[in-house]
ChimeraX commands (.cxc) that place a marker at each C-alpha (Angstrom):
marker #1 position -40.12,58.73,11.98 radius 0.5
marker #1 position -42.07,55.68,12.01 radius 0.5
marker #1 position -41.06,54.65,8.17 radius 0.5
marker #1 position -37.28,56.08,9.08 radius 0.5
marker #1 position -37.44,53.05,11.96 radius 0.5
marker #1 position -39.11,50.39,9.91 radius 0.5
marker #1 position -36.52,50.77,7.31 radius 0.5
marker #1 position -33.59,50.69,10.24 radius 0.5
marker #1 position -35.38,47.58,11.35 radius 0.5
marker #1 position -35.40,46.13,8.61 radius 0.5
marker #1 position -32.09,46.93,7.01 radius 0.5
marker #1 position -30.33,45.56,10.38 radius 0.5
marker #1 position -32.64,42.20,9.92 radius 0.5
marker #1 position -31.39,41.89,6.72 radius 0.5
marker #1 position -27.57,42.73,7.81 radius 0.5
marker #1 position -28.45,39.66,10.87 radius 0.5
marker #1 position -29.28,37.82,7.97 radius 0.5
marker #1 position -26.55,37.78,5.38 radius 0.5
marker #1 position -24.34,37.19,8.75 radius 0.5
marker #1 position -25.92,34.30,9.53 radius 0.5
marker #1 position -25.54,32.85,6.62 radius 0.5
marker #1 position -21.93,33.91,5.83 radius 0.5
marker #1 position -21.49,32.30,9.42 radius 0.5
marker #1 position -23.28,28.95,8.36 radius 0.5
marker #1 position -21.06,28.55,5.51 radius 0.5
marker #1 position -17.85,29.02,7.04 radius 0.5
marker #1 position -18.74,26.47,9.47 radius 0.5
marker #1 position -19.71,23.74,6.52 radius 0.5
marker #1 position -16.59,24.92,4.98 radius 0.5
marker #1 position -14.75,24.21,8.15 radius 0.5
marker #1 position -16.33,20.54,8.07 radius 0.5
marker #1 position -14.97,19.78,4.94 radius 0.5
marker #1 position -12.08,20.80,5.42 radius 0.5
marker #1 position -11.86,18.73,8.40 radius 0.5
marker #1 position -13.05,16.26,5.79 radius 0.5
marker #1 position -10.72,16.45,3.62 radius 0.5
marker #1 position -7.47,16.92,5.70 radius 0.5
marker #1 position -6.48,13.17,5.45 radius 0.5
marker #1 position -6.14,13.50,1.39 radius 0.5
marker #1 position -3.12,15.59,2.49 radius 0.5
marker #1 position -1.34,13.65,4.20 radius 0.5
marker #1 position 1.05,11.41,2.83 radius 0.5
marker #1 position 1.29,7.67,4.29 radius 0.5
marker #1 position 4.47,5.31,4.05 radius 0.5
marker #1 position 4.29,1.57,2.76 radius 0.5
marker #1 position 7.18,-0.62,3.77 radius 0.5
marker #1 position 7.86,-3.84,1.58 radius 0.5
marker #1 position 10.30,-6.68,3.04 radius 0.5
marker #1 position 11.35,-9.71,1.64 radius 0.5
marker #1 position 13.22,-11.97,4.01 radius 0.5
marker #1 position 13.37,-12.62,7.80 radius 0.5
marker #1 position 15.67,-14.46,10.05 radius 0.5
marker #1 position 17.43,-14.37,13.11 radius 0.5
marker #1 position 20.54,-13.56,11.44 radius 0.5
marker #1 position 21.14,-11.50,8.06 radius 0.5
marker #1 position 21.60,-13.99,5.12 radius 0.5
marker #1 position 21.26,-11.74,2.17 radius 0.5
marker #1 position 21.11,-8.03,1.55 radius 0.5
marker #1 position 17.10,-8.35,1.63 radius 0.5
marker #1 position 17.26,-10.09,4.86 radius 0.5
marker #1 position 15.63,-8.22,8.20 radius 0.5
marker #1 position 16.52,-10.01,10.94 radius 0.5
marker #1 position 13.39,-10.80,13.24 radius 0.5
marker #1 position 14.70,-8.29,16.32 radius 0.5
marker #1 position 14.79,-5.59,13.81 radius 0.5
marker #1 position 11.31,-6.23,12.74 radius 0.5
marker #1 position 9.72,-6.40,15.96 radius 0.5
marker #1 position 11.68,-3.30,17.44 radius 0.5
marker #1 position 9.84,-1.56,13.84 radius 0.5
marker #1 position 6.55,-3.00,14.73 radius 0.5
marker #1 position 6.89,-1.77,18.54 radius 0.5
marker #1 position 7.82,1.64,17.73 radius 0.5
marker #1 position 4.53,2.31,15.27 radius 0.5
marker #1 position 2.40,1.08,18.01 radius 0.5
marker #1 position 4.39,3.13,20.60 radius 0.5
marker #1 position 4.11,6.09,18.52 radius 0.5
marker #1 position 0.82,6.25,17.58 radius 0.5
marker #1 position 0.22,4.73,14.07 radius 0.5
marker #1 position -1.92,2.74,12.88 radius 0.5
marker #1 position -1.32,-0.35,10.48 radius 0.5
marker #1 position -3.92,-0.46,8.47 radius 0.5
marker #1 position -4.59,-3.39,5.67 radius 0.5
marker #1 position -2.82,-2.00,2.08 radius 0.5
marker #1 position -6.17,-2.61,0.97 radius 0.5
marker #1 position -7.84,-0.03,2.54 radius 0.5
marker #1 position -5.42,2.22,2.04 radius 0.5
marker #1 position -6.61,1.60,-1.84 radius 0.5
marker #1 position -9.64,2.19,-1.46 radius 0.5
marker #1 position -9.18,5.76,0.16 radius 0.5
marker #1 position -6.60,6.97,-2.44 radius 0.5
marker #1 position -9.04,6.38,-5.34 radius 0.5
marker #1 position -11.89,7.74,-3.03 radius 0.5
marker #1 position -14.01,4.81,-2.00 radius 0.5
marker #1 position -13.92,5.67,1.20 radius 0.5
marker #1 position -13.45,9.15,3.04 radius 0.5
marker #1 position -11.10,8.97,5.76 radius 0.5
marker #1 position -8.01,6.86,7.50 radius 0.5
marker #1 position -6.35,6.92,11.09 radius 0.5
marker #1 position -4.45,9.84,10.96 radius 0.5
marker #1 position -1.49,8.07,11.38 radius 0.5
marker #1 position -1.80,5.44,8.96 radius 0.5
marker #1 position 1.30,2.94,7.75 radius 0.5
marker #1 position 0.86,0.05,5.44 radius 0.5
marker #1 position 3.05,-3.36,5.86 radius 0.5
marker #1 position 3.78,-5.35,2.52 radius 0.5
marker #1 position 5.81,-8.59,1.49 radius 0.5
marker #1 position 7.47,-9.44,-1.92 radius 0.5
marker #1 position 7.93,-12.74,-3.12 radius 0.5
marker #1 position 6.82,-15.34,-0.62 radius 0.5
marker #1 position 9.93,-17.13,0.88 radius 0.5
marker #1 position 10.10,-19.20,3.63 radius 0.5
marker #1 position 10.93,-17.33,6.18 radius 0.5
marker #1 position 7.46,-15.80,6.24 radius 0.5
marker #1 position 6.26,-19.04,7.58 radius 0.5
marker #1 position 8.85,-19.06,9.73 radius 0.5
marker #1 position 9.92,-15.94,11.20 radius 0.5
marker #1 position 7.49,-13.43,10.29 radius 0.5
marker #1 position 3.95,-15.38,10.86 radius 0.5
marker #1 position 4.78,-15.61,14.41 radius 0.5
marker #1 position 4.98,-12.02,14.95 radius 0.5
marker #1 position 1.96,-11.09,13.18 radius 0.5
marker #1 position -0.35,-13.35,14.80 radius 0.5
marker #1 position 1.59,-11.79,18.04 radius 0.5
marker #1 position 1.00,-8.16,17.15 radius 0.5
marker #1 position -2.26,-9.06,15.77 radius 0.5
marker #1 position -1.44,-6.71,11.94 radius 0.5
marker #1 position -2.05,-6.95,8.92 radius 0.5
marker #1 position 0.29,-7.61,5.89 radius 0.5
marker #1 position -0.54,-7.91,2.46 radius 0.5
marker #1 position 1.83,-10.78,0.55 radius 0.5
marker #1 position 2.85,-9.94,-3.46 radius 0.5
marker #1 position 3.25,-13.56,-4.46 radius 0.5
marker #1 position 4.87,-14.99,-7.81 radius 0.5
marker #1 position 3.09,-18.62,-8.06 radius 0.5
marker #1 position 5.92,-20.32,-10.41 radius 0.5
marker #1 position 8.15,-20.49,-7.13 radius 0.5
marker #1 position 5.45,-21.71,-5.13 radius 0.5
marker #1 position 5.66,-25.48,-3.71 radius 0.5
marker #1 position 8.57,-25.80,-6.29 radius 0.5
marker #1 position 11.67,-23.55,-5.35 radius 0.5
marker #1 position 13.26,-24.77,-2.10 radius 0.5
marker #1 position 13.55,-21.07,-1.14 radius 0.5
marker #1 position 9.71,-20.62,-1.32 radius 0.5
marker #1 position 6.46,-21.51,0.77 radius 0.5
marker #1 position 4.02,-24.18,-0.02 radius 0.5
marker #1 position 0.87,-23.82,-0.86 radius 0.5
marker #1 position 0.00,-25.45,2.46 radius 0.5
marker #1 position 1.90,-23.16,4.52 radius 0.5
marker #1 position -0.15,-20.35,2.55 radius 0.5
marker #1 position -3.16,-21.41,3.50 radius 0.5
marker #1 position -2.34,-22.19,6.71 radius 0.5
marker #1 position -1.62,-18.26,7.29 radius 0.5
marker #1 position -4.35,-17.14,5.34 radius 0.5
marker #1 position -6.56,-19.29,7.78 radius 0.5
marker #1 position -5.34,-16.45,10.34 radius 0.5
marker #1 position -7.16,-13.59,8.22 radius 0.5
marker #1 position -4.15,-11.62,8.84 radius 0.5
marker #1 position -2.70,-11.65,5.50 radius 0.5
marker #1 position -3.63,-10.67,1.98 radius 0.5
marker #1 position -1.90,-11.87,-1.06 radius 0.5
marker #1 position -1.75,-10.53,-4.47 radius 0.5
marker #1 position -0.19,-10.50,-7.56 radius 0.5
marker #1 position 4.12,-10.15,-8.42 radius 0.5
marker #1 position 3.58,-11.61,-11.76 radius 0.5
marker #1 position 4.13,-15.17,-12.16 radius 0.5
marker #1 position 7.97,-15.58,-11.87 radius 0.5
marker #1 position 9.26,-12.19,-11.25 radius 0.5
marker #1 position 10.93,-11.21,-14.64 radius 0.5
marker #1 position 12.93,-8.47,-15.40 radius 0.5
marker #1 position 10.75,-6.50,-17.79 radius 0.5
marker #1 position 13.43,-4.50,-19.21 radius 0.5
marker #1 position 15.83,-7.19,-20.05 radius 0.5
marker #1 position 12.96,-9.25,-21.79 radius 0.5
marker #1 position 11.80,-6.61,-23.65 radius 0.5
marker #1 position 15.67,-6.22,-25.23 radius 0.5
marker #1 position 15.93,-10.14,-25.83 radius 0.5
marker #1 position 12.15,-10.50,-27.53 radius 0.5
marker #1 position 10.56,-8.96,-30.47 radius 0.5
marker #1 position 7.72,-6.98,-29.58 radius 0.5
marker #1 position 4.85,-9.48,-30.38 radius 0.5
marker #1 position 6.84,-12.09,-28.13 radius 0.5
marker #1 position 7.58,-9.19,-25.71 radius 0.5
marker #1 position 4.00,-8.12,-25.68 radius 0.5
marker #1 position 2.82,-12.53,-25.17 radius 0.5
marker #1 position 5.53,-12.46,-22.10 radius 0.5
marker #1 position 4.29,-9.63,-20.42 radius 0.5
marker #1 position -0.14,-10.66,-20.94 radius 0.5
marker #1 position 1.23,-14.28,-19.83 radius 0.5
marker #1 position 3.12,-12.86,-16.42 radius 0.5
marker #1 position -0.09,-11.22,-15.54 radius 0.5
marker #1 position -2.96,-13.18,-15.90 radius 0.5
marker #1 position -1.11,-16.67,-15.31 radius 0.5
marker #1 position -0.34,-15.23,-12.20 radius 0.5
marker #1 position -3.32,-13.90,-10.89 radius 0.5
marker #1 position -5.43,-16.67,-12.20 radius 0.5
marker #1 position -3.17,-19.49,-10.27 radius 0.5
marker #1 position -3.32,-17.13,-7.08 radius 0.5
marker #1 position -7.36,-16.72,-7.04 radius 0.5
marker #1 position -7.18,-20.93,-8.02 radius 0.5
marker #1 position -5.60,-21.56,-5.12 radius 0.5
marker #1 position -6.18,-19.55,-2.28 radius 0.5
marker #1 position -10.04,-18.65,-3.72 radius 0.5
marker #1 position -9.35,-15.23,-3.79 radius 0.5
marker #1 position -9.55,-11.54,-5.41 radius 0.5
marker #1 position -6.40,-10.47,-6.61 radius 0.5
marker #1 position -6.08,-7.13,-8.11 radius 0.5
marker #1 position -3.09,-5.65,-6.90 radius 0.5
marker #1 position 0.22,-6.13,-8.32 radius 0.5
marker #1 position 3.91,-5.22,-6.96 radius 0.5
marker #1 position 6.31,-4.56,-9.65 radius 0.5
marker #1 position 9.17,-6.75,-9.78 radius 0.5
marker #1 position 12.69,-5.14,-9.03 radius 0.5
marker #1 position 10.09,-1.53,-9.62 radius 0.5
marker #1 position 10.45,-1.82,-13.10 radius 0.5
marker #1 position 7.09,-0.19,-15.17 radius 0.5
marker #1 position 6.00,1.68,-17.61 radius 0.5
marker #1 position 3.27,3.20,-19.42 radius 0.5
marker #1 position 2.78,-0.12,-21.35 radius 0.5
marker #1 position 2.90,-1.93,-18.86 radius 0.5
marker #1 position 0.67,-0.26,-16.81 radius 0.5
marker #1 position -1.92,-0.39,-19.49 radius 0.5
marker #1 position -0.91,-3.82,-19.90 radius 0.5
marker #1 position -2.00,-4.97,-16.39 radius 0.5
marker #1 position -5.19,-2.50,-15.91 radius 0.5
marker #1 position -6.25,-4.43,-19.13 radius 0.5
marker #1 position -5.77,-7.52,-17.39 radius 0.5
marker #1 position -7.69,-6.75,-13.92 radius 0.5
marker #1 position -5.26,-4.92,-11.72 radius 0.5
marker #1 position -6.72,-1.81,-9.78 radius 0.5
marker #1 position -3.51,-0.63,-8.08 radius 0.5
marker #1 position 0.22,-1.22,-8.30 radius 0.5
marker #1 position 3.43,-0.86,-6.25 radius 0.5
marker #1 position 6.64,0.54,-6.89 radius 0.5
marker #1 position 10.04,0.46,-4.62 radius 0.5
marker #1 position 10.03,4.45,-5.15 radius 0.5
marker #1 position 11.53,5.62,-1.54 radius 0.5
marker #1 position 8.25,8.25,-0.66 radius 0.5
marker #1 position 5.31,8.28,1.15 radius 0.5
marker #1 position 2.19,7.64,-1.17 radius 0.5
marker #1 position 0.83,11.09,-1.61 radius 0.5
marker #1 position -2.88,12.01,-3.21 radius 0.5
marker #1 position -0.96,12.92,-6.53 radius 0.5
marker #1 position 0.48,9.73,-7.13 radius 0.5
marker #1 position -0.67,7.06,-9.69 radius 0.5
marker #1 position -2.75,4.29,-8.58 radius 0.5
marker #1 position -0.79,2.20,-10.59 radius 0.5
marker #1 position 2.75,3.12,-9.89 radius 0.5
marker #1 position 2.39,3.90,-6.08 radius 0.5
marker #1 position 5.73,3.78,-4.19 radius 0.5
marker #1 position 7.09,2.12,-1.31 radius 0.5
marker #1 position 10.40,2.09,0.97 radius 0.5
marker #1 position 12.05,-0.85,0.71 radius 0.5
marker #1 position 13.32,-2.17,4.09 radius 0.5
marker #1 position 16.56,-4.01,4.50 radius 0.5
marker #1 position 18.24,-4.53,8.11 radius 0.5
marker #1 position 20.43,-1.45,7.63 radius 0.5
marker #1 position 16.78,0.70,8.58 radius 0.5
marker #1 position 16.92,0.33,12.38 radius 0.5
marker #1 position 16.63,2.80,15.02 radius 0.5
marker #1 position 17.19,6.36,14.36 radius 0.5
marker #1 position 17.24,5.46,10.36 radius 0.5
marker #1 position 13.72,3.80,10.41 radius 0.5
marker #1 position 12.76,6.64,12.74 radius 0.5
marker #1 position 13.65,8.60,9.18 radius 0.5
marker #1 position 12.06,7.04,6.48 radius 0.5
marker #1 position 8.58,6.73,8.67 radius 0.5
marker #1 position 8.60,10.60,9.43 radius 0.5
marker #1 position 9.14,10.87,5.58 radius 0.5
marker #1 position 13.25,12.05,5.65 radius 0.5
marker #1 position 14.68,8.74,4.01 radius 0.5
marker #1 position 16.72,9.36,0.91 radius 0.5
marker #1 position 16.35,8.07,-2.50 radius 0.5
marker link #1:1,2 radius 0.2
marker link #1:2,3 radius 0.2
marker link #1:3,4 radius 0.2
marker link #1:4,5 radius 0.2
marker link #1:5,6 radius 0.2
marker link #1:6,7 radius 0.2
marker link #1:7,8 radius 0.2
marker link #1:8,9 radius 0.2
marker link #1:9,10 radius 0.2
marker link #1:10,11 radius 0.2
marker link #1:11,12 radius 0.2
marker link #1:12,13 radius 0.2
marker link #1:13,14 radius 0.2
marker link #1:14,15 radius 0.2
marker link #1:15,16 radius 0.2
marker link #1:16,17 radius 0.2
marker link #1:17,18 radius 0.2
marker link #1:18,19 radius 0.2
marker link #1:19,20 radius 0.2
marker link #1:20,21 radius 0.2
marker link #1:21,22 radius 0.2
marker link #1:22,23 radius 0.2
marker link #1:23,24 radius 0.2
marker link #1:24,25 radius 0.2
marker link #1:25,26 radius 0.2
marker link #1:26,27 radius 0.2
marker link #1:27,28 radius 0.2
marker link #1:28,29 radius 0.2
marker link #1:29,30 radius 0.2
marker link #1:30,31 radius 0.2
marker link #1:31,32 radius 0.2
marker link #1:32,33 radius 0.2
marker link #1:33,34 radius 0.2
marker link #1:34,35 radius 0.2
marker link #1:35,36 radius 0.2
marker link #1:36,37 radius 0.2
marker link #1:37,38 radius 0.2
marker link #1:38,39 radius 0.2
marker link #1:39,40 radius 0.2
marker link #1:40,41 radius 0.2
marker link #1:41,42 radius 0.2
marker link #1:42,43 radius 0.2
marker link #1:43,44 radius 0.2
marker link #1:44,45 radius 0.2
marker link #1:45,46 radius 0.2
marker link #1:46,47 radius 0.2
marker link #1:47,48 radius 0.2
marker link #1:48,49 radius 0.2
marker link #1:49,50 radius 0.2
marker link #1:50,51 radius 0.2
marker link #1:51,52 radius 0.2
marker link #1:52,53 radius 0.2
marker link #1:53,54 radius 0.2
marker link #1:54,55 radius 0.2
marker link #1:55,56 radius 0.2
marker link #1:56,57 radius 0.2
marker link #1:57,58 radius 0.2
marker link #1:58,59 radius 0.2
marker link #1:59,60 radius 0.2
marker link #1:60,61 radius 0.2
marker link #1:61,62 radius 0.2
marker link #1:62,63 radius 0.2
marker link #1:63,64 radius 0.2
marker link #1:64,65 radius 0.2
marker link #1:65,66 radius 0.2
marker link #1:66,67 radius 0.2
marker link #1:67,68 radius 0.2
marker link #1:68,69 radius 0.2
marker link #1:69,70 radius 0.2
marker link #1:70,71 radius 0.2
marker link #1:71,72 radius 0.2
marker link #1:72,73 radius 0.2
marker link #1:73,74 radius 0.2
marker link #1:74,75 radius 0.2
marker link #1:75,76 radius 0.2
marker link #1:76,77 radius 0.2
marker link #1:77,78 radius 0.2
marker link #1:78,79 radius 0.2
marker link #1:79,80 radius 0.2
marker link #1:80,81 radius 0.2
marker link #1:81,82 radius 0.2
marker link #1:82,83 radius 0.2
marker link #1:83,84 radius 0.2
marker link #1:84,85 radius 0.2
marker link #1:85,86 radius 0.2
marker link #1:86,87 radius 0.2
marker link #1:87,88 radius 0.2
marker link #1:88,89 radius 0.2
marker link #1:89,90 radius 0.2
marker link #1:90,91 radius 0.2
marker link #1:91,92 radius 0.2
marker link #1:92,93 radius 0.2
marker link #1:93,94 radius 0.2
marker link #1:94,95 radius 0.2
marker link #1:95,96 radius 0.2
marker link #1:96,97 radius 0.2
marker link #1:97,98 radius 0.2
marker link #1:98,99 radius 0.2
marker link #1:99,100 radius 0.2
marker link #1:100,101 radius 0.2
marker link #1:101,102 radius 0.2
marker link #1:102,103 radius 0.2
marker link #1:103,104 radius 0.2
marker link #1:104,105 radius 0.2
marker link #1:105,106 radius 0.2
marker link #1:106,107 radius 0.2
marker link #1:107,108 radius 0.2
marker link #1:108,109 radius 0.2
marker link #1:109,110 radius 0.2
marker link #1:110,111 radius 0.2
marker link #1:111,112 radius 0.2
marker link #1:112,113 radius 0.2
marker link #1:113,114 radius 0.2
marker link #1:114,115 radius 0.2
marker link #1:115,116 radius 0.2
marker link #1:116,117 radius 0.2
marker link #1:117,118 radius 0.2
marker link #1:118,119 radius 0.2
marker link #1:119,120 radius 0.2
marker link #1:120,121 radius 0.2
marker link #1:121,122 radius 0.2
marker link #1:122,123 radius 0.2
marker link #1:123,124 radius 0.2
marker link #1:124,125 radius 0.2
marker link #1:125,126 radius 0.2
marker link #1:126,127 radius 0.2
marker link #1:127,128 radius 0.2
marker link #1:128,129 radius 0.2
marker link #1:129,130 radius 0.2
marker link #1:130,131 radius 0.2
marker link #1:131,132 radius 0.2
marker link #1:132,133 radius 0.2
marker link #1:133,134 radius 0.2
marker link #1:134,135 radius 0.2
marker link #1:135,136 radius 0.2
marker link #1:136,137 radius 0.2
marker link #1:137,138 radius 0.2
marker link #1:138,139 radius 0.2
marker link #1:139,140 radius 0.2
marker link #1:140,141 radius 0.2
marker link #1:141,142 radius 0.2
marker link #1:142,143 radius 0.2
marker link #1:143,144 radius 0.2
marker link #1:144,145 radius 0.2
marker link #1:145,146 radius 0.2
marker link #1:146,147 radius 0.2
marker link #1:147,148 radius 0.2
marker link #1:148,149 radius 0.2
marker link #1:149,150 radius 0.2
marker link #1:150,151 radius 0.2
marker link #1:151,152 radius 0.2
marker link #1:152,153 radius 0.2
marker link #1:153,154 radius 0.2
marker link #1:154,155 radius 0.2
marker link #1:155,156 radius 0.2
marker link #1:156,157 radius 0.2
marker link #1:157,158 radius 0.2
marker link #1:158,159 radius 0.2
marker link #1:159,160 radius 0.2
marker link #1:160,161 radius 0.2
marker link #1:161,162 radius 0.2
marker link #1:162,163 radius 0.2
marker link #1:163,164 radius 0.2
marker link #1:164,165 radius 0.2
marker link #1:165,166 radius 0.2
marker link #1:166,167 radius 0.2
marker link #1:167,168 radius 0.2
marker link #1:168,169 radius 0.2
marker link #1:169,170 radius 0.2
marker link #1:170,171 radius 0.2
marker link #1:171,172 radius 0.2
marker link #1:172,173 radius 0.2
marker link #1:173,174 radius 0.2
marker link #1:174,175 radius 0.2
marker link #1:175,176 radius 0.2
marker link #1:176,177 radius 0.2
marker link #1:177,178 radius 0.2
marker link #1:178,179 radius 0.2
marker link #1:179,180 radius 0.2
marker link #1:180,181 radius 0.2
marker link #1:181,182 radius 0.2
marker link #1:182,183 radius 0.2
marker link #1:183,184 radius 0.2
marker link #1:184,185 radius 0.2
marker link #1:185,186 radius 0.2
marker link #1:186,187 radius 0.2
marker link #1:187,188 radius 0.2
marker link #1:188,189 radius 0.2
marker link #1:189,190 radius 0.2
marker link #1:190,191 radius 0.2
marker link #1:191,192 radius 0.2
marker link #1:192,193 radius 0.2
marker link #1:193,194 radius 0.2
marker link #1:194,195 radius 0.2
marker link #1:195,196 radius 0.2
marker link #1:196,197 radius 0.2
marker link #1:197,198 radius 0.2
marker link #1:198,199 radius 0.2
marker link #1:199,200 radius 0.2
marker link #1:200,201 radius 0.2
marker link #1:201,202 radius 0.2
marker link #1:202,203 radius 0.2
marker link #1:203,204 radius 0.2
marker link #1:204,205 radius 0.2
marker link #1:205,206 radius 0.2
marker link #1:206,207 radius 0.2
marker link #1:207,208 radius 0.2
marker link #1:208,209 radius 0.2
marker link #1:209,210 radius 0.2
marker link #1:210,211 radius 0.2
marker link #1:211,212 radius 0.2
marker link #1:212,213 radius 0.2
marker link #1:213,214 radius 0.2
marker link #1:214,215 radius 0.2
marker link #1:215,216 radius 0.2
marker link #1:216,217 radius 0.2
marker link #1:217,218 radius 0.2
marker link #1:218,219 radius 0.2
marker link #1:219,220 radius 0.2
marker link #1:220,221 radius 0.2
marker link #1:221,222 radius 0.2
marker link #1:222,223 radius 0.2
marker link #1:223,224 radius 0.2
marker link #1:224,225 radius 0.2
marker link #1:225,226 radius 0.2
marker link #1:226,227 radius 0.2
marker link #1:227,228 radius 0.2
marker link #1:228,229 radius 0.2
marker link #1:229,230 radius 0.2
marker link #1:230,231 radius 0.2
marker link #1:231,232 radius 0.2
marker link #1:232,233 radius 0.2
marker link #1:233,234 radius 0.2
marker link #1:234,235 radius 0.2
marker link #1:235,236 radius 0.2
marker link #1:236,237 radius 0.2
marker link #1:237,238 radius 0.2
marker link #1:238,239 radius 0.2
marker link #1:239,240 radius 0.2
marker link #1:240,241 radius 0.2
marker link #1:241,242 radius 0.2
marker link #1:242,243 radius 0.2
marker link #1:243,244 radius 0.2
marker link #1:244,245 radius 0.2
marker link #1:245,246 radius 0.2
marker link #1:246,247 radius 0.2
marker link #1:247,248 radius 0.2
marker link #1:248,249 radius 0.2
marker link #1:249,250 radius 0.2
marker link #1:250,251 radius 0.2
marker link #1:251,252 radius 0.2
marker link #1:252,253 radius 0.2
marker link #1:253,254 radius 0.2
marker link #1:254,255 radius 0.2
marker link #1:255,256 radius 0.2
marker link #1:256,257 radius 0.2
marker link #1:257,258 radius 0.2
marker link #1:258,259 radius 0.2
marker link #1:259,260 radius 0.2
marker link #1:260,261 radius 0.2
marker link #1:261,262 radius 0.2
marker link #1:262,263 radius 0.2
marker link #1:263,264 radius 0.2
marker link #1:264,265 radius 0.2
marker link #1:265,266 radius 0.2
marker link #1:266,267 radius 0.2
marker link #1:267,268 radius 0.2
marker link #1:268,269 radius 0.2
marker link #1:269,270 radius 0.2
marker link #1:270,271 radius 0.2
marker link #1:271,272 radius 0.2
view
């Protein structure tokens, strides 16, 4: 009887045991999943190009517009978060974002950033991140100075990268040149431009927008060899964990996305 109890004793200790453990690593399964939730969710970047308080141009967004886009992310919970950062989680550098992240991006660096859209970032306190191309800077009557530049950088509210240096259609140069000159063109785009950028402002650049979202495979490998770590598209989606560093998309906003139709494309229901 006594052995017949010892062995009941310690059968059901072992039972406690095993149940324990299977217990214990549910609950660290449980934590990373919790962990990992954020790498499924997919986050939208917006790019603009032109403010004013009218529409001049199909790639104008009147200032109202912006603002009422700005208001309703804050009103609605989401974050804006530096594009940066939002880097540095997709290629795992760091392990988790807001949940309700959104990144804010400018192409080409007109004037109207001074102007109209400077104001309402140091008023909302976000940040942007500003794809430059440097051959239109301080020479094209269209574009910025370097002083205005610097005079927003001096808010710490912007970053500015790389759009090559002046925003060439890849595809068309790549019919007109042969593909040594082709292959010259495209190196010189890329490093001219990043080089003047970091001159000026005395900063990393190592991001790159596409112009007009034209890439390729070549030229993907064409700007990783020349120091890029991520790349944007105009692809209309939310940047999911799946997508490639290099080629990651972004909606394109004109002043047509207001209201129920930005509403949309943040909750990840805008069309291609």
């Amino acid at each position: 009887m006594n052995a017949r109890l010892k062995f009941k004793a310690a059968l059901f200790g072992a039972v406690s045991l095993i149940v324990f453990f299977m217990g214990l690593l549910s609950t660290l399964a449980g934590l990373r999943g919790n962990e990992e939730e954020p790498a499924r969710l997919a986050i939208p970047t917006l790019v603009y190009h032109r403010f004013g308080p009218v529409v001049a141009d199909s790639m104008t967004v009147t200032t109202p517009h912006f603002e009422s886009h700005v208001k309703y992310l804050m009103e609605t919970g989401y974050t804006i978060i530096p594009l940066r950062q939002l880097v540095a989680y997709h290629v795992g550098k760091t392990r988790s974002l807001p949940s309700r992240s959104i990144a804010i991006t400018v192409d080409d660096g007109h004037t109207s950033v001074y102007h109209h859209l400077f104001p309402l970032v140091r008023k909302y306190n976000i940040p942007v991140t500003l794809f430059l191309y440097p051959s239109a800077i301080s020479n094209a009557s269209y574009a910025m100075t370097w002083g205005q530049i610097r005079e927003i950088q001096a808010s710490g509210l912007f970053d500015f990268q790389g759009h090559t240096y002046w925003h060439p259609n890849f595809k068309n140069e790549k019919k007109k040149l042969g593909p040594r000159d082709y292959e010259a063109f495209v190196e010189m785009q890329l490093k001219k431009s990043k080089e003047k950028l970091e001159k000026e402002l005395a900063i990393r650049v190592d991001m790159l927008s596409w112009p007009f979202g034209i890439y390729d495979d070549d030229l993907i490998r064409k700007a990783v060899g020349a120091g890029y770590v991520a790349a944007f598209t105009i692809d209309r989606r939310h940047i999911g964990a799946s997508d490639p560093v290099m080629a990651l998309p972004r909606y394109l906003i004109t002043d047509a996305d207001k209201g129920k139709a930005f509403e949309k494309i943040i909750g990840g229901s805008s069309c291609s």
